[in-house]
DODRENVEX-611152 format. One record per residue (C-alpha): residue in three letters; x, z negated, y negated. Coordinates in steps of 0.02 Angstrom, whole numbers, padded with zeros to 5 digits, always signed. Layout:
// residues N
alaXZY...
***
This chain:
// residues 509
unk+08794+00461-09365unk+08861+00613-09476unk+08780+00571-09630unk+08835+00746-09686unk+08703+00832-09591unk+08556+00728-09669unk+08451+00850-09735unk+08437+00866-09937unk+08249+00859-09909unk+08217+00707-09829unk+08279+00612-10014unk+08149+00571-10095unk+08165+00670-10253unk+08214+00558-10420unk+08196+00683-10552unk+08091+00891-10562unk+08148+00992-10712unk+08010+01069-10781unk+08108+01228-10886unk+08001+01293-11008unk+08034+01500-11067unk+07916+01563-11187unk+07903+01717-11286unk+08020+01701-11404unk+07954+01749-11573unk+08065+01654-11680unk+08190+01794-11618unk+08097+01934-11662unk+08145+02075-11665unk+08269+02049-11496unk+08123+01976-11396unk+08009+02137-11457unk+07965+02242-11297unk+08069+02408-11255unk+07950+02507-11242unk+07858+02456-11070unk+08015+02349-11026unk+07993+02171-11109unk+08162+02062-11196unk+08134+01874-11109unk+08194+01727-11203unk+08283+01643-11076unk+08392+01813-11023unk+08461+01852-11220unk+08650+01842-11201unk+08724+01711-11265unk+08945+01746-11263unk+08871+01888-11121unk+08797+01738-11015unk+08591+01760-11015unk+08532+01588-11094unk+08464+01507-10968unk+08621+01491-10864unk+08667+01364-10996unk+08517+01255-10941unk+08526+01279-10758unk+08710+01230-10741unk+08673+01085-10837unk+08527+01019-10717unk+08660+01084-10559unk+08777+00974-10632unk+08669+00819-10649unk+08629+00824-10492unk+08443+00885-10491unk+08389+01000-10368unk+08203+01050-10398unk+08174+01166-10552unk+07972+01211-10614unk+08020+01374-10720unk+07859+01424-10823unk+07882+01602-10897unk+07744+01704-10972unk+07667+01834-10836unk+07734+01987-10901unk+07920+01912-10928unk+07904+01868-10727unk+07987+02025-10635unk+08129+02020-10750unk+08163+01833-10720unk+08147+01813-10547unk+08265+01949-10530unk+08373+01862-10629unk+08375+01693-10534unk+08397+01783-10355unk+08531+01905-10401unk+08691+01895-10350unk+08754+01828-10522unk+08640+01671-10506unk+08759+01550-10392unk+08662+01395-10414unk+08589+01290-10258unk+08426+01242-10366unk+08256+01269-10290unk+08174+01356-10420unk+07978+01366-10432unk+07936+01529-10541unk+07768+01506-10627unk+07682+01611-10741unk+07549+01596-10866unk+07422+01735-10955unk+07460+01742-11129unk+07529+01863-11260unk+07652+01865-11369unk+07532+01842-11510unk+07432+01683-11451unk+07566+01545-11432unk+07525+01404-11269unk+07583+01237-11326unk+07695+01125-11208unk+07554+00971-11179unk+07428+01134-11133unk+07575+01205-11000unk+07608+01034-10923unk+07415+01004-10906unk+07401+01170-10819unk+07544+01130-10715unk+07513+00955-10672unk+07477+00968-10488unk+07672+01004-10472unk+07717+00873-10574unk+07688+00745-10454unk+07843+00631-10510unk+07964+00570-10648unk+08031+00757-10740unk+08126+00801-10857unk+08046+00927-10990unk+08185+01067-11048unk+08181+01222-11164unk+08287+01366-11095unk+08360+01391-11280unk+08462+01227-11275unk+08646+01239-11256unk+08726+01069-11250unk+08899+01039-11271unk+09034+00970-11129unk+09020+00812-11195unk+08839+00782-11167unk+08807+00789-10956unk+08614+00773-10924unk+08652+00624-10835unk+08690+00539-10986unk+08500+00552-11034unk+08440+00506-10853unk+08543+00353-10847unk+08463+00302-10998unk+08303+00329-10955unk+08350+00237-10781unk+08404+00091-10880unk+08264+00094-11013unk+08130+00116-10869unk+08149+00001-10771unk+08204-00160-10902unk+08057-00126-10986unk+07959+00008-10952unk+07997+00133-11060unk+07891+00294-11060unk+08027+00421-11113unk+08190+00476-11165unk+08221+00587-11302unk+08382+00665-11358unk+08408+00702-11541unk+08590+00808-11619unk+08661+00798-11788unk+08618+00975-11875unk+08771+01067-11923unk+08796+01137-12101unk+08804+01330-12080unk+08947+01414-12158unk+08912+01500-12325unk+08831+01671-12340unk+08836+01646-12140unk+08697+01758-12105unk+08565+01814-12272unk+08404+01766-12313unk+08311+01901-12245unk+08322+01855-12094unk+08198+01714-12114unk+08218+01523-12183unk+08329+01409-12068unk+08237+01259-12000unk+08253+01091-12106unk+08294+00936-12001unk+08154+00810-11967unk+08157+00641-12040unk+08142+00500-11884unk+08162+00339-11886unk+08233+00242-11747unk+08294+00063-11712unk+08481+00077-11661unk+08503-00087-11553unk+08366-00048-11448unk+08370+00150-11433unk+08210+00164-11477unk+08115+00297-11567unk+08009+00220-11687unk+07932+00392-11801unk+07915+00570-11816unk+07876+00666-11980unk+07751+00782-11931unk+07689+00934-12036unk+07517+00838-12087unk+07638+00674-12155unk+07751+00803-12254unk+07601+00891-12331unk+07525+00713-12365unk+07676+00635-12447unk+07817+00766-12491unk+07926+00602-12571unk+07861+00483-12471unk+07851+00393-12301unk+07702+00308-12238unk+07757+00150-12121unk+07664+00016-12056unk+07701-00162-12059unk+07666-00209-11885unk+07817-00066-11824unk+07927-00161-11966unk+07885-00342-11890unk+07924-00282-11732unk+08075-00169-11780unk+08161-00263-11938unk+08322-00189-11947unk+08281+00031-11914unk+08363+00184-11979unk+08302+00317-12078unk+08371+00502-12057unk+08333+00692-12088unk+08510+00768-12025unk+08451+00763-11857unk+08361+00882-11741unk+08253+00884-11584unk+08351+00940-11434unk+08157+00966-11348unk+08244+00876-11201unk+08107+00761-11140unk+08146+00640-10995unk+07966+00588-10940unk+07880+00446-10830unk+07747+00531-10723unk+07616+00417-10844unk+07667+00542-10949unk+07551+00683-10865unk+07401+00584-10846unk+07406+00543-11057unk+07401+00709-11079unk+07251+00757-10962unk+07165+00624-11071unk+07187+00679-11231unk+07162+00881-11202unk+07161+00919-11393unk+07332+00894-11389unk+07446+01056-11387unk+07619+01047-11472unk+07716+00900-11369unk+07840+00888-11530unk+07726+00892-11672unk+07582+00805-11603unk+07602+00692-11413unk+07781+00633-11465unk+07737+00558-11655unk+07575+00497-11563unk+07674+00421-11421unk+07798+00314-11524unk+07652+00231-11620unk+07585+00155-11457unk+07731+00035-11455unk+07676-00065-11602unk+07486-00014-11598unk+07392-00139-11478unk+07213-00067-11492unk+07327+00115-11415unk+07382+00031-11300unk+07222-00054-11240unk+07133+00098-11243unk+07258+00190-11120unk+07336+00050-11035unk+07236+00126-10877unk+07361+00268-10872unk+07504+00200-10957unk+07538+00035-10818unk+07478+00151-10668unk+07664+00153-10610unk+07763+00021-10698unk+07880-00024-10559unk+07962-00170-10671unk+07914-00302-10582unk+08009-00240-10408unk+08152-00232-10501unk+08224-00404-10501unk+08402-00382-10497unk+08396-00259-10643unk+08300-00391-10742unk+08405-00558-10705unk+08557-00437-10795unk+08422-00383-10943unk+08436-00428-11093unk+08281-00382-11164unk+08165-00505-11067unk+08172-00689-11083unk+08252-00770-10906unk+08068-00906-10907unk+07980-00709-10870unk+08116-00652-10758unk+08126-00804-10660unk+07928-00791-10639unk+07934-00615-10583unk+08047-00672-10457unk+07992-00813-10406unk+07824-00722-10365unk+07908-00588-10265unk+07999-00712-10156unk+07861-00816-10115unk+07746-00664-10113unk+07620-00732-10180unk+07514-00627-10325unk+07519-00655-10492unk+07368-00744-10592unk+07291-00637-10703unk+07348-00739-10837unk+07534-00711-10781unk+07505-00533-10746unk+07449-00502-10915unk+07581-00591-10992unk+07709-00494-10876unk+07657-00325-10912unk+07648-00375-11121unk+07865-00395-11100unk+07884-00288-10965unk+07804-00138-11018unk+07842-00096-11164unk+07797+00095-11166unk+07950+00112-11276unk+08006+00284-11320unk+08206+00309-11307unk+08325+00394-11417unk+08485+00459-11369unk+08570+00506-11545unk+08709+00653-11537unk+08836+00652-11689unk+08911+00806-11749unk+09085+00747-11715unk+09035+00723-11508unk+09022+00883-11491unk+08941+01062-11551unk+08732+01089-11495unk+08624+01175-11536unk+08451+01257-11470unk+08437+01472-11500unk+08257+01470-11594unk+08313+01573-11727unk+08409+01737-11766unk+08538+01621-11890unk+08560+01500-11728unk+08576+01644-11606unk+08737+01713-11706unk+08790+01547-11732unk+08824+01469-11551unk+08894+01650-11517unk+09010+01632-11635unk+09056+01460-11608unk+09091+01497-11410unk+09218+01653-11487unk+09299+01507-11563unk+09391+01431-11409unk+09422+01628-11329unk+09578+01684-11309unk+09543+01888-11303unk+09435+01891-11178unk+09426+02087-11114unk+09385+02114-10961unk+09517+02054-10796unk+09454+02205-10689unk+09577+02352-10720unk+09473+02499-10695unk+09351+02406-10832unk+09512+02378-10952unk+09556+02539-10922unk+09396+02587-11014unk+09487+02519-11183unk+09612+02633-11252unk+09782+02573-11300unk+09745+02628-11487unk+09594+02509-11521unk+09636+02349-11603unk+09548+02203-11527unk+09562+02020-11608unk+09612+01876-11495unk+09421+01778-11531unk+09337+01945-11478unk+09237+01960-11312unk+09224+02142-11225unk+09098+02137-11079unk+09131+02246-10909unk+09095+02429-10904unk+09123+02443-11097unk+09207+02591-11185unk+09299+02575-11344unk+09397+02733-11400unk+09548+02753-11507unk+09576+02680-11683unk+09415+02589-11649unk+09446+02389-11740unk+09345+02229-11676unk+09360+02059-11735unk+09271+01891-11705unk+09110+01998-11597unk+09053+01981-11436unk+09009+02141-11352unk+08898+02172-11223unk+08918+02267-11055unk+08910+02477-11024unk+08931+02498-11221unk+09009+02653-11301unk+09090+02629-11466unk+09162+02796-11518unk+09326+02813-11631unk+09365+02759-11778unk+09231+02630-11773unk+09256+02452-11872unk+09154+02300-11793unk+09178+02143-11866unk+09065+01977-11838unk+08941+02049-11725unk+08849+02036-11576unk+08813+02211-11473unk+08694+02164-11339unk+08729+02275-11174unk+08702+02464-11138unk+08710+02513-11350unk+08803+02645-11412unk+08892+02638-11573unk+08953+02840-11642unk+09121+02880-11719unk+09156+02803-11892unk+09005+02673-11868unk+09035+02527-11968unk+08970+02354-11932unk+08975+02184-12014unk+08877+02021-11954unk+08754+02131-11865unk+08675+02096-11708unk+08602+02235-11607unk+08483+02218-11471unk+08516+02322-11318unk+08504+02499-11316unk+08514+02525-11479unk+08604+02670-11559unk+08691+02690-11721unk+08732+02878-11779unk+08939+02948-11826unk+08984+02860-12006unk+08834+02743-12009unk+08850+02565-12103unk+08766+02425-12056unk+08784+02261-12143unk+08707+02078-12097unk+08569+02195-11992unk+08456+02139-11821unk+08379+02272-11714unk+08253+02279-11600unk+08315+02343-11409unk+08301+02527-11430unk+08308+02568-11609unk+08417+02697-11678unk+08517+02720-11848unk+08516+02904-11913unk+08677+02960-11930unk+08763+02921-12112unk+08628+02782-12146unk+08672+02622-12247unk+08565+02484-12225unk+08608+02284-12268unk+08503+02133-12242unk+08350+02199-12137unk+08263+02169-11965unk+08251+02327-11896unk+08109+02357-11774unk+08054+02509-11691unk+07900+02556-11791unk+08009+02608-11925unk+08045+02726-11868unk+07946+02800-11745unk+07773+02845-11830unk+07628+02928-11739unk+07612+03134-11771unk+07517+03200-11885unk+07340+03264-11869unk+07332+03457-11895unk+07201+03522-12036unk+07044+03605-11989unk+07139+03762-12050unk+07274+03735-11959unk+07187+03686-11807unk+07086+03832-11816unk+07238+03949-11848unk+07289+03883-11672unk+07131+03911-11587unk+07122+04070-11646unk+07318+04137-11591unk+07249+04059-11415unk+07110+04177-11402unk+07223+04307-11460unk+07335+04268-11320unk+07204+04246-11185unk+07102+04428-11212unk+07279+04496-11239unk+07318+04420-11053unk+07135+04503-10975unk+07181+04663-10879
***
C-alpha cells in the first residue's frame, strides 16, 4: 500500500485555527476607508508582505491545515481576494466568515467564537492576524505543550506570553497615541501554569496593589510576579472551551474577562463544581496510560488505578472516578513565557508597533530593491539608496532622490530631489520633487506636494499634502481636508436663479 496516496482528509483533524481580523482601530488612520474602498487589518504591509501572511505561514508550518478566518462583512471582497490570488501559495483550507458590524461597535472574541461555534467542533487554536512571531518560536512549540499539558492533566489551555521590548527613544512622538503598558501576571514556573491576570477592574481597584487569594498560594507556593510581559492573544483551546463560553454569554473580551476568569477555576472548587458539566465533557486523561506512567504530576497509586481499570475493563466506582478526575483534571491554564533575548515579537495593534516590526525586519536587509530588471530599471543611477532600505516592484525613484532605513511600497513615484528617511510609504503614493520625509508613515495613495516636509506624520490612504506644507507630529485623516461646500446665500442663490431665467427667455425663439 502507497501510503502517499492516503488522502489528507481521511486524518482526523488534531488542531482548526480560528484567525481572527477585525477592524483595526488601534491603527487609525491606515485602517480608515478610501473612500468606498475599505483598509483591512490583516492586508496592512508589514516589510511589503500584507500581515496576515505572517500568521498563515506560521500555521502552514506547524502543520495545521484547516483555517476559520472571521473578517468583518465589508472587509470580505478584499480578503478573499487576497487568500486566492496568485501571491497566496499556501495549501491551507481556509473558511472565510464574515460578521455585521461597523467599525464603530467593536464584537468581542468570546461573542465571535459563540457565533461561530458550530465550526468549532474540535480542539483550535485562537490567533490574531496582527501577531508576528519570531523564527525562534514555531507554533508547534505551543501545541506540543498543550499536547503534553492536556493530556497529563487536563489542562484547558495554552497561552503564550513575550517579553515587551523597550522602544528606542523619541522612536515615534506622543501624538500618535499612548503605547500599551504590559500586564502584570502571575504564573508558577515549574508547572507552566498561569495563575492571574490584572484586569482593568483590579487596576482601577488597587493601583499599588494586588489582590491574591490564599487557596491559589497553598496550592501554588513558590509563583512569579511580572509586568514586562505581554499577551501574544495566541490561545490554544480544548473544545470545553466553547461550551464555557455558551454558558456564560455576558462574557465578551476573551483577554480581559474569560482568560482572568478561567485561571481562577484552578484553585476555586465551588467554579469548578458549578461547571464541571462542561469542563470534564472530554477529558480524555484516563485513555492515556502510557503518557501518565511517564507523568510526573500524578501520583503512580492513581496511575496504576487508571490502568489497572482499563485493562481489566471494568468501570470505575464513583468514589474512584471522583477521585480520578480531582488529579487528573486539573483545568490548568498553560503559559508558554517568551524572553526578549529568544527572539524579537511583537503583535501590530498600534501605529508605534506598526513602525516598529517594520523597522526591525529592515534590520537584517541587505538593500533589498527589486531583482526584476525592468523594475530596477525604474531607479535611476543618481538616487542614493541605503543598504537597510526596501524598494517594492513597479516603484519609481528619480535622480538625486536619498532613502535610508524605509520600506517603500509598490507603483510609488518619488520625484527628484526627494529625502526619505525612517519611513514607511504604503503602495501606489506619490511623493513630488523636493518632498521631505522623516519617520512618517503614509497610507496608500497618498500624495505629498513639490518641497513639502513631513515629520513623525501618519496618513490616512488617500490624503494629500499641499504643496510647500510643513506639518510634524499629526494623524492626518481625510476630513481635514476635504470639507463639504458651502451653502450659497439667499442673495446669491437668487442672483443665480435669476441669470437662469435670463438665459432661458434669451434661448425662446
Amino acid at each position: 500500500m502507497d501510503l502517499d496516496t492516503v488522502k489528507s482528509d481521511l486524518v482526523t483533524r488534531e488542531f482548526l485555527a480560528v484567525v481572527l481580523a477585525g477592524f483595526g482601530n488601534e491603527l487609525l488612520p491606515l485602517t480608515n476607508d478610501h473612500g468606498d474602498e475599505p483598509c483591512p487589518k490583516a492586508l496592512l504591509p508589514v516589510a511589503n508582505k500584507p500581515m496576515i501572511e505572517y500568521t498563515l505561514i506560521w500555521l502552514e508550518q506547524s502543520g495545521i491545515k484547516d483555517v476559520l478566518l472571521i473578517c468583518p462583512s465589508m472587509h470580505r471582497p478584499a480578503i478573499y481576494h487576497h487568500i486566492h490570488s496568485d501571491v497566496t501559495t499556501s495549501a491551507l483550507r481556509i473558511d472565510l466568515q464574515t460578521y455585521d458590524e461597523s467599525q464603530d461597535s467593536g464584537v468581542g472574541t468570546c461573542t465571535l467564537l459563540r457565533q461561530f461555534a458550530p465550526r468549532i467542533t474540535g480542539d483550535f487554536v485562537l490567533v490574531p492576524c496582527d501577531f508576528v512571531p519570531p523564527p525562534s518560536l514555531p507554533l508547534s512549540v505551543l501545541l506540543n505543550k498543550f499536547r503534553v499539558d492536556s493530556v497529563s492533566d487536563g489542562a484547558l489551555a495554552t497561552t503564550c506570553w513575550y517579553e515587551s521590548h523597550k522602544p528606542e527613544k523619541n522612536a515615534s512622538p506622543e501624538e500618535w497615541g499612548p503605547i500599551a503598558s504590559p500586564t502584570l501576571i502571575i504564573w508558577d514556573d515549574l508547572s507552566g501554569t498561569l495563575l492571574h491576570i490584572d484586569t482593568p477592574d483590579d487596576v482601577d481597584r488597587n493601583v499599588d496593589e494586588v489582590e491574591l487569594r490564599m487557596s491559589m498560594l497553598s496550592q501554588y507556593p513558590k509563583t512569579k510576579l511580572s509586568s514586562k510581559f505581554q499577551d501574544s492573544h495566541v490561545y490554544v483551546c480544548r473544545s470545553s472551551v466553547i461550551r464555557i463560553l455558551q454558558e456564560k454569554p455576558h462574557l465578551d473580551s476573551f483577554r480581559e474577562e474569560f482568560l482572568p476568569w478561567l485561571c481562577k477555576i484552578q484553585y476555586q472548587k465551588t467554579k469548578r463544581e458549578k461547571y464541571k458539566k462542561a469542563l470534564y465533557a472530554d477529558s480524555n486523561v484516563s485513555s492515556q496510560h502510557l503518557a501518565l506512567e511517564h507523568s510526573t504530576l500524578l501520583p503512580h497509586s492513581d496511575v496504576n488505578q487508571v490502568n489497572a481499570r482499563s485493562t481489566l475493563s471494568m468501570p470505575p466506582s464513583p468514589t474512584e472516578e471522583d477521585e480520578m478526575k480531582d488529579h487528573s483534571a486539573s483545568l490548568r491554564v498553560g503559559i508558554t513565557i517568551r524572553r526578549a533575548d529568544a527572539g524579537f515579537a511583537i503583535r501590530v495593534n498600534s501605529i508605534h508597533n506598526f513602525l516598529e516590526i517594520n523597522r526591525r525586519f529592515l534590520s537584517g536587509t541587505t538593500y533589498a530593491l527589486p531583482l526584476d530588471p525592468k523594475n530596477r530599471s525604474l531607479i535611476d543611477q543618481k538616487a542614493q539608496i541605503s543598504s537597510d532600505t526596501i524598494i517594492g516592484d513597479s516603484t519609481q525613484v528619480s535622480e538625486r532622490t536619498t532613502i535610508k532605513k524605509s520600506v517603500i511600497g509598490r507603483h510609488c513615484i518619488i520625484g527628484k530631489m526627494a529625502k526619505i528617511v525612517g519611513c514607511v510609504v504604503l503602495d501606489h503614493c506619490v511623493i513630488e520633487d523636493g518632498v521631505k520625509l522623516d519617520g512618517c508613515i503614509l497610507g496608500k495613495n497618498t500624495k505629498v506636494g513639490s518641497k513639502a516636509e513631513l515629520s513623525r506624520c501618519v496618513t490616512q490612504a488617500g490624503y494629500e499634502v499641499s504643496p510647500g506644507e510643513t506639518v510634524k507630529g499629526e494623524k492626518l485623516d481625510v476630513s481635514d481636508w476635504t470639507a463639504a461646500p458651502e451653502e450659497n446665500t439667499d442673495d446669491e442663490q437668487d442672483e443665480e436663479d435669476g441669470s437662469d431665467e435670463t438665459d432661458d427667455s434669451d434661448d425662446v425663439k
